[in-house]
Structure formats: C-alpha cells, structure tokens
C-alpha positions as CSV (number, residue, x, y, z in Angstrom):
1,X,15.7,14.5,27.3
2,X,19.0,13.5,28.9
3,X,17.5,14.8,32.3
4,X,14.4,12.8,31.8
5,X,15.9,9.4,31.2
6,X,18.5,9.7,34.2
7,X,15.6,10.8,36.7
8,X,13.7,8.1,35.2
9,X,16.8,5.5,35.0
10,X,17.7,6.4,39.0
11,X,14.2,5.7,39.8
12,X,13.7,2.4,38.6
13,X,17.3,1.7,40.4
14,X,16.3,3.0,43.6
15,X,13.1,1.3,43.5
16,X,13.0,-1.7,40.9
17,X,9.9,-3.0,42.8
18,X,7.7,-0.1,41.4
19,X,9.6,0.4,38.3
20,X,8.2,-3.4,37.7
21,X,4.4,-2.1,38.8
22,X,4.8,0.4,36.2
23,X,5.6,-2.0,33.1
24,X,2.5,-4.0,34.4
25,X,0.0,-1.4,34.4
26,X,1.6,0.2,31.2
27,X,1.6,-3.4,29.2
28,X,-2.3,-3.0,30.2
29,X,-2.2,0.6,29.1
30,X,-0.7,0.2,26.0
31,X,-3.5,-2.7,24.6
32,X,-5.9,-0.2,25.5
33,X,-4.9,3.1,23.6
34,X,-3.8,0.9,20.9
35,X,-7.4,-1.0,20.8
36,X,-8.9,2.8,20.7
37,X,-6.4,4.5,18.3
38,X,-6.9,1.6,15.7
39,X,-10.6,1.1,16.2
40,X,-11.4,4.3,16.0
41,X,-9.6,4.8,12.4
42,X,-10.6,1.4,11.4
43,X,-14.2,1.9,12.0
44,X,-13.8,5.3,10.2
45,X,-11.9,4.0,7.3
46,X,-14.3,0.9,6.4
47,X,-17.8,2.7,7.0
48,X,-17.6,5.8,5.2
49,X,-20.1,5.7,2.2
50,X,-18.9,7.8,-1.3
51,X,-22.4,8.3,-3.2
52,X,-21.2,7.8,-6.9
53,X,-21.8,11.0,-8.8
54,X,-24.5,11.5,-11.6
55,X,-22.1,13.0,-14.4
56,X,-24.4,12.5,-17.1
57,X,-27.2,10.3,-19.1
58,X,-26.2,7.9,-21.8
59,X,-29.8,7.6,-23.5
60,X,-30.3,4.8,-26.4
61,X,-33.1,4.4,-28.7
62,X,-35.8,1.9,-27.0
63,X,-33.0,0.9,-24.7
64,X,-33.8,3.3,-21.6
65,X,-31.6,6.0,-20.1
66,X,-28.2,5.2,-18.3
67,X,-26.5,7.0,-15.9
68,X,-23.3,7.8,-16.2
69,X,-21.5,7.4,-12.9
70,X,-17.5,7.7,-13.8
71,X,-15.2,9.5,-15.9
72,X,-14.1,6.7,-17.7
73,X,-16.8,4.0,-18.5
74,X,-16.8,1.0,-21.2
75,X,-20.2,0.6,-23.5
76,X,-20.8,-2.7,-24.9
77,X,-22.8,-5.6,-24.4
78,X,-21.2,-7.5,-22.0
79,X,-22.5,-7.8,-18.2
80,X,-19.8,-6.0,-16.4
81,X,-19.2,-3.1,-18.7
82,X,-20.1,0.0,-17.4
83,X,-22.8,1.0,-20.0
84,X,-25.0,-2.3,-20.8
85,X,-26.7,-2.0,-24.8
86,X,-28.4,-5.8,-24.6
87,X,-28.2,-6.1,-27.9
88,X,-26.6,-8.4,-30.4
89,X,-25.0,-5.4,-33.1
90,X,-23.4,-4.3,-29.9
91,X,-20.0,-5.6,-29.2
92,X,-19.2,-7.0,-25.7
93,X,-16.7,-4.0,-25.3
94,X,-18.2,-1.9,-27.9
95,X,-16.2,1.9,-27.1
96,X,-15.2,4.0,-24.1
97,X,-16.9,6.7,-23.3
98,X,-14.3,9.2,-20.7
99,X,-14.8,12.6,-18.9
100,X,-12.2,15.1,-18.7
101,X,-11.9,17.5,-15.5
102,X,-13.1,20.4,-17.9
103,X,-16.8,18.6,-18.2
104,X,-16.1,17.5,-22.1
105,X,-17.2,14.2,-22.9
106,X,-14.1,12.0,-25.2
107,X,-15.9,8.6,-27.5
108,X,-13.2,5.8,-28.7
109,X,-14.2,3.1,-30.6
110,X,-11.9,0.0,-29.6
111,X,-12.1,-1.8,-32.6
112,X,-16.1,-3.1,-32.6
113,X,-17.5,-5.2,-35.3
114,X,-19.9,-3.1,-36.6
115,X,-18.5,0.3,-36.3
116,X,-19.6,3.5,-34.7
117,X,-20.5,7.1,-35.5
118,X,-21.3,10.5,-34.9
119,X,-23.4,13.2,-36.8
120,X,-23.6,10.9,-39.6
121,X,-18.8,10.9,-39.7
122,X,-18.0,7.4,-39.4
123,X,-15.1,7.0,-36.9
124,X,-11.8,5.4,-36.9
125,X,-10.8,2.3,-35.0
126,X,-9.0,3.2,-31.6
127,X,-9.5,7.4,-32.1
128,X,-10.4,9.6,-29.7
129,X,-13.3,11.7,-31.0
130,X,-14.8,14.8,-28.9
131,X,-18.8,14.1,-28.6
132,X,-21.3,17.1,-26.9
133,X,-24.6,16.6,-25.6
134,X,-26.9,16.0,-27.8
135,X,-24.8,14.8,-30.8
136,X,-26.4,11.9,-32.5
137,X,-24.3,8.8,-32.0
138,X,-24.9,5.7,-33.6
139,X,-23.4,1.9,-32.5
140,X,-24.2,-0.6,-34.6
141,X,-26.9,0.4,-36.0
142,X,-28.3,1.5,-32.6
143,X,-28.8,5.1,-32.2
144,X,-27.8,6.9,-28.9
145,X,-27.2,9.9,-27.4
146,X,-25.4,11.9,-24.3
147,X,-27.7,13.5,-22.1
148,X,-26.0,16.5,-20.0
149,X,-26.9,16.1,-15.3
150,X,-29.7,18.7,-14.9
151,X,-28.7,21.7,-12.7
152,X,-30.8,19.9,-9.7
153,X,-28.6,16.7,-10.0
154,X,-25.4,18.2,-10.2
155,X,-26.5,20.2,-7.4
156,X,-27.7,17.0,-5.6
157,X,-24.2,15.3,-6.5
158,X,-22.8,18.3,-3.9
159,X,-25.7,17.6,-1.2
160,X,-25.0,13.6,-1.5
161,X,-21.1,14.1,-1.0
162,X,-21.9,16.7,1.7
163,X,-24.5,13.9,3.6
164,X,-21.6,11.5,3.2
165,X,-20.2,10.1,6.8
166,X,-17.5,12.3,7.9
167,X,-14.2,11.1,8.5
168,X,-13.2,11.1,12.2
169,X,-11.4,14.1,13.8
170,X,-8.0,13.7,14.2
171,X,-7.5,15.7,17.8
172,X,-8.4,13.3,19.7
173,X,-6.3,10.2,17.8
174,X,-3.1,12.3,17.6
175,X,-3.2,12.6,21.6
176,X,-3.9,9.0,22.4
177,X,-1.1,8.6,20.0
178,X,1.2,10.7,21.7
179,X,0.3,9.4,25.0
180,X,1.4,6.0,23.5
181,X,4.6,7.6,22.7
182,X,5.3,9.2,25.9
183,X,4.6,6.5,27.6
184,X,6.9,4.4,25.6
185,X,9.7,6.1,26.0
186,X,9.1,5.7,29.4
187,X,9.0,1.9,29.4
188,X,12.0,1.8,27.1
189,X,14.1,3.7,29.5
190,X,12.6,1.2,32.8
191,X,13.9,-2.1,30.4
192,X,16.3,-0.7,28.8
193,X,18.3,1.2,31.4
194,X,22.1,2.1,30.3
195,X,21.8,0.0,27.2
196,X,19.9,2.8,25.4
197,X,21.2,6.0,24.5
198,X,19.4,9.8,24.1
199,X,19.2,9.7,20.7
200,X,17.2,6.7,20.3
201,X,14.5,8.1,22.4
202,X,14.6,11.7,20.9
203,X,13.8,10.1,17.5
204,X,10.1,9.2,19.0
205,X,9.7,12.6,20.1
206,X,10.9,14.1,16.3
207,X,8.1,11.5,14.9
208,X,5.7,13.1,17.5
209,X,6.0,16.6,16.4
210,X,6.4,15.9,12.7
211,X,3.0,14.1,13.0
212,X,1.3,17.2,15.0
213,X,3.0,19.4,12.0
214,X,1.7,17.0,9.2
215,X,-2.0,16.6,10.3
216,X,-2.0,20.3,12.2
217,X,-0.5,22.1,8.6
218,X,-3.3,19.6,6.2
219,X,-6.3,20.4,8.2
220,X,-5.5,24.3,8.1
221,X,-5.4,23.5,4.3
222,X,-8.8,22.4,4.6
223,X,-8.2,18.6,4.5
224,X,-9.4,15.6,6.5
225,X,-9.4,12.0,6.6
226,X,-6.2,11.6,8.1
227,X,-7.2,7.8,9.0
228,X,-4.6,6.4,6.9
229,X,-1.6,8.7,7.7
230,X,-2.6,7.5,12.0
231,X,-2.3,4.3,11.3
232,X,0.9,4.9,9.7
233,X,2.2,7.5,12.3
234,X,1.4,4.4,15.3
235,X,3.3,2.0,12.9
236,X,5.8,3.6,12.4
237,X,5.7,4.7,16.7
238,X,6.0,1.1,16.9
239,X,8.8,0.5,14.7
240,X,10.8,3.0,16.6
241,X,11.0,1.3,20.1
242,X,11.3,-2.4,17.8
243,X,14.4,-0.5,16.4
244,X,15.7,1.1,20.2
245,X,14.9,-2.2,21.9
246,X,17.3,-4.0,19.0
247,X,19.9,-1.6,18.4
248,X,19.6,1.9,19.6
249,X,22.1,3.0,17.6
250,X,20.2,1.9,14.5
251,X,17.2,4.4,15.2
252,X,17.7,7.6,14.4
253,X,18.5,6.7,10.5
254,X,15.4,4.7,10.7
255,X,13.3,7.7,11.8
256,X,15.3,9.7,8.9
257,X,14.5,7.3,6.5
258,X,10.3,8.0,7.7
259,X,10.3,11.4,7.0
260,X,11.8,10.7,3.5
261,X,8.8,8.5,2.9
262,X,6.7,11.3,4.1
263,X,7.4,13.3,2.4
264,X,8.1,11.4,-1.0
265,X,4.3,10.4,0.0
266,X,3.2,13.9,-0.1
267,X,5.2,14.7,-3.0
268,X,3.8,11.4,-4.8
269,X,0.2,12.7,-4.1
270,X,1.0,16.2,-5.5
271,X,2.2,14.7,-9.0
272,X,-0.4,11.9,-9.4
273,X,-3.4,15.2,-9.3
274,X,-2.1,14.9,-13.5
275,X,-2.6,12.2,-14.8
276,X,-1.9,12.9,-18.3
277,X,1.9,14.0,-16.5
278,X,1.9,10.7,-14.5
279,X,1.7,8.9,-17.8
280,X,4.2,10.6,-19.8
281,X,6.4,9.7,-16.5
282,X,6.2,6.3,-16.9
283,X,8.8,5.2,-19.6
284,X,11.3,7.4,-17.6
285,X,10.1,5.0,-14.5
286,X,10.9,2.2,-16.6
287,X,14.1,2.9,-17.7
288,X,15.0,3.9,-14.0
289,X,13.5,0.8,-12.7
290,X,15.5,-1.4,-15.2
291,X,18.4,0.6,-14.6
292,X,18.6,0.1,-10.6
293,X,17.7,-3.8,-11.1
294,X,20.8,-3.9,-13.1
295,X,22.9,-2.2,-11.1
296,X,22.2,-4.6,-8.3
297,X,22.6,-7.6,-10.2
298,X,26.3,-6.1,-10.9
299,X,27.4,-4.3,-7.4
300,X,24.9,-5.6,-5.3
301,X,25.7,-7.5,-1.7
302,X,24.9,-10.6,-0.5
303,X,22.6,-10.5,2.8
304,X,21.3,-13.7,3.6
305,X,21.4,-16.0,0.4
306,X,19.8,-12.8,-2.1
307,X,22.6,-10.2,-3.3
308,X,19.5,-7.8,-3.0
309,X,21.4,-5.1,-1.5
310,X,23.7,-1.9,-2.5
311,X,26.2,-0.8,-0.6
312,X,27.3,2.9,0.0
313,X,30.2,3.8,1.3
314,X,31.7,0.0,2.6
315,X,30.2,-2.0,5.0
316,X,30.3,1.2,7.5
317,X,27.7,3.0,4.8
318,X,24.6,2.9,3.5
319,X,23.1,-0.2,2.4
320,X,19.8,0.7,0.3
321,X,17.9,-2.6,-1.3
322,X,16.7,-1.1,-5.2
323,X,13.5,-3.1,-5.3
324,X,11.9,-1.5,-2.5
325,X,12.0,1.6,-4.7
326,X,11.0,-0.2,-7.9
327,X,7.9,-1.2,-5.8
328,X,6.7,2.4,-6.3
329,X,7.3,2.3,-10.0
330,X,5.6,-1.1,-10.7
331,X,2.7,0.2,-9.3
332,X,2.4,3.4,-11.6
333,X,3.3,1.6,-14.4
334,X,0.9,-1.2,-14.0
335,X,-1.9,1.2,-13.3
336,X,-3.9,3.0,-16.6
337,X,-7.0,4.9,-17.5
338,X,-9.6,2.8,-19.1
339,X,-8.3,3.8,-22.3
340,X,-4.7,3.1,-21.8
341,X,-5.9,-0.8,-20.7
342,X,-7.7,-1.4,-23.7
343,X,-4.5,-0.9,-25.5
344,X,-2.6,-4.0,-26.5
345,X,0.9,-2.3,-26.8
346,X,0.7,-0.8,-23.1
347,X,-0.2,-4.1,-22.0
348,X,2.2,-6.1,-23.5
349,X,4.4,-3.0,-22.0
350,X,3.4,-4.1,-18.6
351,X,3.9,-7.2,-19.1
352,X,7.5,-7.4,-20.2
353,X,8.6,-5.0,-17.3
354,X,6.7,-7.4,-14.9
355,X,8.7,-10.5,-15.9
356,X,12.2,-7.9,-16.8
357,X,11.5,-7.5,-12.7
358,X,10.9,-11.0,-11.6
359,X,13.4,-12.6,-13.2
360,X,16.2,-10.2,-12.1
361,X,15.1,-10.3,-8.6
362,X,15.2,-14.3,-9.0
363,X,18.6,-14.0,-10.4
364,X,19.8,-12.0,-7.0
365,X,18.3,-15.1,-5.2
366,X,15.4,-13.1,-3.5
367,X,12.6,-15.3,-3.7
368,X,10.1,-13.4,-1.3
369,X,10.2,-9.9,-3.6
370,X,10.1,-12.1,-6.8
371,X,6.9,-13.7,-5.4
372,X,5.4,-10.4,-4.2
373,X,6.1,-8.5,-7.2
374,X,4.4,-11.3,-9.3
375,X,1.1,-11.4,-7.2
376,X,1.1,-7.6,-7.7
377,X,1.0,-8.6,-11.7
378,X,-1.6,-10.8,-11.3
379,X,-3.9,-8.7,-10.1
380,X,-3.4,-5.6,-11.4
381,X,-3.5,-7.8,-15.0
382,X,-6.1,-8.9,-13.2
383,X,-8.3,-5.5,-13.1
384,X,-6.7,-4.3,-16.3
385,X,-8.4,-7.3,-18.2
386,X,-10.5,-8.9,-16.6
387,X,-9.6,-12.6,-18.0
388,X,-9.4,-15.1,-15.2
389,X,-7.9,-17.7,-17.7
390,X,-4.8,-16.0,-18.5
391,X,-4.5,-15.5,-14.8
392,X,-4.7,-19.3,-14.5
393,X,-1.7,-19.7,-17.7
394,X,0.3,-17.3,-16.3
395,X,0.5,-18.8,-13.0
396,X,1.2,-22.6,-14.2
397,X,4.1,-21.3,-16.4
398,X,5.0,-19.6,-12.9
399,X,4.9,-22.9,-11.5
400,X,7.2,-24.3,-13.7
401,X,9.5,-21.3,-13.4
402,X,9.8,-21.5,-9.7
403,X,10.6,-25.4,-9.7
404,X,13.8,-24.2,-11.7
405,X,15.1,-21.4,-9.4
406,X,14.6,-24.2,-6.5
407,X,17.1,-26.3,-8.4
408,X,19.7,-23.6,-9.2
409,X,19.2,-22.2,-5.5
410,X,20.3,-24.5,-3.4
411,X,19.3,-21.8,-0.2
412,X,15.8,-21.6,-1.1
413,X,15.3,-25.4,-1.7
414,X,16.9,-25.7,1.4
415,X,14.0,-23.1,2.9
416,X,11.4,-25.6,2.0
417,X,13.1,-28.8,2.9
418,X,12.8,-27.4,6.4
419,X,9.2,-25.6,5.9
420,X,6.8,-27.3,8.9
421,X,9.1,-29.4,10.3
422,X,11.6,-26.3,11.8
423,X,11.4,-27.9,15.5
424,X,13.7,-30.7,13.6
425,X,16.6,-28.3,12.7
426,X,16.2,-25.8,15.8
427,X,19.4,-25.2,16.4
428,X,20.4,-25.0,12.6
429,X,18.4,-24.0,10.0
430,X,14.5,-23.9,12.2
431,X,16.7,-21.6,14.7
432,X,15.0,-18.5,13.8
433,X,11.1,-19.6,13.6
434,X,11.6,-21.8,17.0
435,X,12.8,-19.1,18.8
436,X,10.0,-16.9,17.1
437,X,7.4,-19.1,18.1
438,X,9.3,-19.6,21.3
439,X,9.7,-16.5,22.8
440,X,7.2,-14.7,20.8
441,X,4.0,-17.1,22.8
442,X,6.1,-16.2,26.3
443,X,5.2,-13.0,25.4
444,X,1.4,-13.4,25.9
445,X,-1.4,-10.9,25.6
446,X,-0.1,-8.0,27.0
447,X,3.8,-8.6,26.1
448,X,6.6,-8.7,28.8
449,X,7.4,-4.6,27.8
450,X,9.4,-2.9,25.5
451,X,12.9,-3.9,26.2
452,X,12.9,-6.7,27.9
453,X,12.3,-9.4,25.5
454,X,14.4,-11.9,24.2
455,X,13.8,-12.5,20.4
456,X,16.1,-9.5,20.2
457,X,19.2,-10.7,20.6
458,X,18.0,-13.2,17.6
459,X,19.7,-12.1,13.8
460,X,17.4,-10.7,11.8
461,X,14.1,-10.4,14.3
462,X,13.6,-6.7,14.0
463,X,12.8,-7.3,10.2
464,X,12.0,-10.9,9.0
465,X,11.0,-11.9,12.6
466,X,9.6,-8.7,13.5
467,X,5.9,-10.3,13.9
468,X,7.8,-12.6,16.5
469,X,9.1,-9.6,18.6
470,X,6.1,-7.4,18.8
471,X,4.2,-10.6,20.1
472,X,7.1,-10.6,22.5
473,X,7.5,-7.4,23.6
474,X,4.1,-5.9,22.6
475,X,2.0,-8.8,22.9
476,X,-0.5,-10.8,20.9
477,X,-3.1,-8.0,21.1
478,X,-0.9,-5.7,19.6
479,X,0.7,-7.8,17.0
480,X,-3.0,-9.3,15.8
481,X,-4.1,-5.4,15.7
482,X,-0.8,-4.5,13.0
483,X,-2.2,-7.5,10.7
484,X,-5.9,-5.6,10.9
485,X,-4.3,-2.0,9.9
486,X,-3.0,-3.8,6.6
487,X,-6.1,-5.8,6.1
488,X,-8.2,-2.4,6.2
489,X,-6.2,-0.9,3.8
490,X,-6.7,-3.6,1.6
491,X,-10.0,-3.4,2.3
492,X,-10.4,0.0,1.9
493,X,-8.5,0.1,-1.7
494,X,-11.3,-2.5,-3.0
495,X,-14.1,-0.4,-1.8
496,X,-12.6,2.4,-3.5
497,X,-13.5,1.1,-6.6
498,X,-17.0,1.2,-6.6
499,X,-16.7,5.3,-6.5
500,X,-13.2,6.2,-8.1
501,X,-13.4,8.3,-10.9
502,X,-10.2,7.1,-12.7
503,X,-9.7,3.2,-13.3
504,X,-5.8,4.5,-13.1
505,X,-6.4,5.8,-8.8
506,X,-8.5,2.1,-7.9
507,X,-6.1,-0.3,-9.7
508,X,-2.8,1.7,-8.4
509,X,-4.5,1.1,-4.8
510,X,-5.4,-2.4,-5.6
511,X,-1.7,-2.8,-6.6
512,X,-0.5,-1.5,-3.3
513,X,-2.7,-3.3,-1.1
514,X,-1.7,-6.5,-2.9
515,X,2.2,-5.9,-1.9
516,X,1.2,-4.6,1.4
517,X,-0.6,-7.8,1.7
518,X,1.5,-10.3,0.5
519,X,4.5,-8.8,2.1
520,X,2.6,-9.1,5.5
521,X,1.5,-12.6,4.9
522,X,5.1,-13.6,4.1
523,X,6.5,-11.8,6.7
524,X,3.5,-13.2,9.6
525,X,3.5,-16.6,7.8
526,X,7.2,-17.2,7.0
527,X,8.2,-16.3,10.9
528,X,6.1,-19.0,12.3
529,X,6.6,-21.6,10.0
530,X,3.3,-21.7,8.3
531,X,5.3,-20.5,4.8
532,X,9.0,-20.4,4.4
533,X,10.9,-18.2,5.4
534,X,11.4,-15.5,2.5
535,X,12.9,-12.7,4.6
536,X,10.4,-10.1,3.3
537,X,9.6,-7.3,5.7
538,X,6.3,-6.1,7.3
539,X,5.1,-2.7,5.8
540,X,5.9,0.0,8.0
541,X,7.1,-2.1,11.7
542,X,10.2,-3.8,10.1
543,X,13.4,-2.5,10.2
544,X,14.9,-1.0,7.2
545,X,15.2,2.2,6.0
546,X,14.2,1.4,2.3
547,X,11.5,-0.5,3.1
548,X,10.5,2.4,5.6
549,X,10.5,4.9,3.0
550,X,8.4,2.6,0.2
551,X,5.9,2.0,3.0
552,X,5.3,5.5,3.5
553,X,5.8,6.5,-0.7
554,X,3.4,3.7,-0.8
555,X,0.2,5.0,1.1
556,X,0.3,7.8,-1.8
557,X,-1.4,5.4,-3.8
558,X,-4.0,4.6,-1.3
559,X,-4.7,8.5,-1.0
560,X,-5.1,8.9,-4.4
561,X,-8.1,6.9,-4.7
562,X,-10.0,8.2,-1.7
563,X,-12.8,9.9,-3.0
564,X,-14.2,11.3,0.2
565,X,-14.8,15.8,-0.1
566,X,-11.5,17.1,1.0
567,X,-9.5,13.5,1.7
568,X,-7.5,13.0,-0.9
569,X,-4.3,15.2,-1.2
570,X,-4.1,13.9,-4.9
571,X,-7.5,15.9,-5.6
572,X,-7.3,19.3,-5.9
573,X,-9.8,21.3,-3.9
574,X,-11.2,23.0,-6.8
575,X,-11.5,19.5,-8.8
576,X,-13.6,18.1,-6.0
577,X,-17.1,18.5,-8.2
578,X,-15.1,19.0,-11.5
C-alpha cells in the first residue's frame, strides 16, 4: 500500500496536468457506479412481492370463511382488525387469535363484552387458551371455528414464495462497489498528496475484504438479499474517504467502530430468531438503558452546548455518546407481539421509558436526539394502538414541553433565533450553514473530488455538516442518492408490514426507519438552514464511531422483518414455512 500511494503521489507531481484529467473523468465515474450500485439495490429492494401465506381458515356461522394470513391476528368487529365478524355481539377488538412456530393455534380474550368460549369452558379475561382445529368456539353468542390450510395450500404457500421476485445477485454489486473503492483511494491520494497517511487508505481496503467475507460466507450459508447490507457497505465506503479527507488520522477507529456494528448486527439478528428470549431481555434493556442515561447526566462532557458525551481515558481517549446505544434498546422495547400491545401495563411500560429518555437527554441539552427519540414514540405508539388522538395530546403537551427547555437553554433558543436568517450572523452563529451552503453548491453535480474541498477545514462538517461535504466533494448526485438509500429503507420497513408474520419484526422496522429518517432530515435540513441546527448525525456517512456502530446494530431490525425465502438472517432456515 505504501508502494502504491508513493507511485501514485510521484505521478501526480511529475505530471499534475493528467493527475487533474484523472479527478475529472473519475468525478464522472464515480456518479455513474454510484447511480448503478444504488439503482440496482433500490429497484430490488422496493419491487420484490412477499405473497402472504394461507396459515389457516377462521370459519363463522353465516359469516363466511376467513383466511388467516399471520401468526398473530386480532378478531373483532372493527374495520382494521385482522379477522372482521360484522356483527353487533362482537366487540371492536373482540380476542387474538396467534400461531406459534410449532403450527398450534393460542385464543386470548382481551377483555370483550360479551365473553368467549370453547367446547362449551367459558374463558377468562386476558388468558391464553390452546384451541385445535375444529374446536367449537363461540364469541358472543356467534359460533366459529378454526379450519386447518389443506395440504394443496400449504403446498401452494411454498410454490407462491418460490414464484416470488428474486432478490438481485450480489456479484456483480460487490465489484462495482469495489471498483468505487479502488478508485477512491486513488483520487484521495491525487488531492490529498502528503497530507494523508497509509493507514487511512488501508482502512478502505479492510472494509473491502470484510464485505467480500460477509456477503461471500452468507450466500454459502444459503442466504440472499444482501440489498440492505450494499447499501450499507457504499455508505459506509463513503464515510471512510469523508473521514480521510477530514482527518486521516481519525479513520482507522472509524472503520473499527463499522465492524463492531457488523457484527453487533449479525449478532442482533441471531438473538431476535426468539422472540419469547427477546422479550424476557427487555427489562434488563431497560435497566441498562436507564443506567447509561444516568451516567451521562453525571460524567458526561460538554461538546457543543449538549454534555451528551462520555469520556474514556481523558480528552486523548475514547469519547462514546450513550444514547446512540440506547437507540437500539428503545426500539426492542417499544416493539411487541400483538398480545403484548393489547396489554395496558407494557404500554404504560413503554411509555414511561419513552419520556425517562426524553427528558434526560433534554436535561444534557441535546435537543436533536430528544426530538428523534420522541418521533420514534409516536409512531411506534402509533402502530402499537392505533389512536391518532392520543398522538395529537401527546404531541401538544410536547409542545409545551419544548417551549420550556427553549427558556432554560439559552443555546438552543439561540439556534432558532438564527433559524432562516443564518446569512445575517455568517461569521458568528450562521458560520457553519453559510459555508455549507457555500461551498457545498461550488461543489456541483459531479463534486470537485475527494480531497480537495473546502467545507473540511469547517468544525464539525464531517458529522453535522456532513450533507454539506459530500455535495462538496461528492457532488449533488451523490449526496441526493444517500437521502434515497434511507428513504427506501423506510419504505421498505412499511411494506414489510403487509406480509410480517410477527407485529413485534414490522413495528421494530417502523421504529428504525423513523430514527433513520428523522436523523437524516435533521441532519440534511439543519445544515442548510431549512431546520435548526441540532447537530444530529446522518445514519451511516457521519463521523462518529457510536453513531457508526448504531447505524450498522440498527439495519438488524430492518432484517428481521424481511420476509423474503432465505433473506432474513433473523429466520432460521428451517422456520422458513414453519
């Protein structure tokens, strides 16, 4: 490597002319693999068709026959419940009715007005009763029954998943990937020159063969759908030469801190294939979560208005920021089975850990989490109920909430004083989003090359302004195209609700895709004065080895509820037609 860079350094000396020729045709280059490596996955990840399954009948007297199309499913009257009985001596969320991995089939009442029972026993409120095919079940009056899928449709459940669109092979991505890396070691040497170092370039070459080992050891495992991972792997690519072109020193602990996350992310997929383990994890996640928040609020540093951060070992250390790990606790705990969200104590559960969580990260001063972590709540309360106006309550006592941190910090009022009207203050408190906007817009469509931007120099632009410097150094393509990747995750987590067996996989992908998002719109928003600056990071291109590792811890939640034959590494292969 050291050979390479001072062949390639020497040249560009003894011939800057061509060394320039080079960084044109490569900016053209780079908009090109990157417009193929991301379409490619996109297009994969947004039009792949799951067929729901056929797992059963739910057959009611003079009400016709209903297939039963998840594990978990709600039977009542109302219009969105999974199971519709039109009828009035039916409550509106009469029972649940869940499948276990083993093929038995579980009945809860959850407390209807008229009661329910089987074989004649009349069953406890909120008790989980076995129930075969065939048993005679009565609800309200109305008598029903379970109807087991006929060999030919379970049989046809196997020939529908097998007819689904495959995901894409991964050969030819990972080369065009690791063509973009080559190549951008290349260009960080030719802008660069003596400012880099070795190190900083070997890093992109570790992340290179990692990613051939990851995808190369999963698909010998039988495994595709390695969409998601890409996307990640060029991210994170990305994030690497950010890092080098900012402080090459700074790059080989970032890369450390992305193979943590992959494998945490791996490890996270492994443990969620139990649910019933995941759950009994949860109060340990709790008290760990609380825990970390309140050792920050007593040790933790100031950075930048928000004593957000721990430091380990002095200021020479490690600085690690707690709530990017808490992230991947709120999540899990927020998530449930459809059982566990029509019970009142978990939710209340929920939601005292939520607020426990936003009001410690209010008292460090760090707005943007605060605001990202409470969005998350929404919506995941969202999905676990279902009642639009408690959403509305919750977010006008919010309001209210937020006008008081503005008065008791000063440094976030004085965010929003400045909030559109930065070009005022641009060389005091608008200095960072002018020169964003500044140097980021010189940096066109194709960028001006890794390495030779400007925004660099700039505190804080490899994280908070990192949107900024990829338009800089990247260019506008480029940057627009990092937006899209966490747009279609979003997307994708939504879509995978129409086929997800568990309610606890679709709302735990729901809840990352909403920090993803909002973290992105901060991050996009905040550096070009559309919203204030919060000084939240972009998932996976900011600097920041915490917020690295989440990123990458994160996506194990988006795994888990892809329900595509052999995609998921939170489904075990033998599971697959469970």
């Amino acid at each position: 490597m050291e050979k390479l860079f001072e062949t390639i350094f020497n040249f560009s000396q003894e011939f800057p002319e061509i060394a320039i020729q080079i960084t044109t045709i490569f900016r053209w280059l780079f908009v090109v693999l990157a417009i193929y490596i991301l379409f490619v996955c996109i297009v994969s990840l947004l039009t792949t068709r799951v067929t729901p399954e056929v797992w059963g009948y739910f057959l009611v007297e003079d009400g016709g026959n209903h297939p039963i199309t998840h594990w978990e499913n709600v039977i009542g009257r109302a219009k969105s419940v999974d199971l519709n009985i039109p009828l009035k001596t039916i409550s509106k969320n009469h029972a649940l009715l869940s499948r276990t991995k083993e093929g038995r089939w579980i009945f809860k009442d959850i407390g209807s007005k008229n009661g329910s029972e089987i074989n004649g026993y009349k069953l406890k409120t909120d008790k989980r009763y076995f129930i075969n095919p065939g048993d005679e079940l009565v609800m309200g009056g109305v008598h029903c029954t379970i109807a087991p899928a006929s060999l030919e449709e379970s049989r046809n459940n196997l020939f529908m998943r097998e007819m689904d669109k495959s995901p894409v092979a991964p050969w030819k991505i990972l080369l065009a990937i690791t063509v973009f890396q080559a190549m951008t070691i290349v260009q960080l040497i030719l802008g660069m020159g003596k400012e880099i170092n070795v190190m900083s370039l070997f890093s992109i070459v570790i992340l290179s063969a990692v990613m051939w080992i990851y995808i190369t050891f999963f698909k010998a495992m039988g495994r595709k759908g390695f969409e998601m991972e890409m996307i990640a792997f060029f991210m994170t690519t990305l994030n690497l030469a950010i890092m080098t072109s900012f402080d090459p020193d700074g790059t080989f602990k970032q890369l450390l801190a992305a193979l943590v996350g992959i494998a945490l992310m791996v490890f996270m997929c492994i443990y969620l294939r139990d649910l019933e383990r995941t759950k009994k994890a949860r109060g340990i996640l709790i008290g760990l979560s609380a825990l970390l928040l309140i050792i920050n609020l007593i040790f933790g540093a100031n950075k930048y208005g928000a004593a957000n951060w721990i430091m380990i070992g002095g200021e020479n250390g490690i600085s690690v920021q707690p709530s990017e790990i808490v992230k991947l606790a709120f999540i899990c705990i927020g998530a449930g089975t459809l059982e566990e969200l029509y019970n009142q104590k978990n939710t209340m559960m929920y939601a005292g850990f939520a607020f426990f969580c936003v009001g410690c990260l209010a008292i460090m001063g760090d707005f943007g989490t605060a605001l990202i972590f409470f969005a998350t709540f929404l919506v995941v309360s969202f999905l676990r109920s279902g009642d639009l106006s408690r959403m509305i309550l919750t977010v006008a006592g919010s309001g209210l909430m937020g006008l008081m941190v503005l008065r008791f910090k000063p440094y976030i009022a004085s965010r929003f004083a400045v909030w559109g009207n930065v070009w005022e203050f641009a060389d005091d408190k608008g200095y960072q989003q002018t020169r964003t906007m500044s140097f980021g817009s010189g940096g066109g469509l194709l960028g001006l090359g890794a390495g030779n931007g400007s925004l660099k120099h700039v505190a804080a632009s490899n994280t908070d302004l990192v949107f900024g410097f990829t338009m800089e150094e990247w260019g506008f393509i480029i940057a627009v195209l990092m937006v899209l990747c966490i747009i279609t995750l979003s997307l994708f987590a939504v879509m995978s609700i129409v086929a997800g067996r568990s309610t606890f996989y679709t709302i735990g992908a729901c809840g990352a895709a909403t920090m993803f998002l909002i973290q992105t719109i901060l991050n996009v928003f905040g550096s070009v004065d559309l919203f204030p600056l919060t000084g939240v990071t972009f998932p996976f291109l900011s600097s920041g080895g915490t917020s690295m590792i989440a990123s990458w811890a994160m996506l194990a939640y988006f795994k888990a509820a892809d329900m595509r034959e052999n995609a998921s590494l939170a489904v075990r292969k033998e599971d697959q037609y469970a």
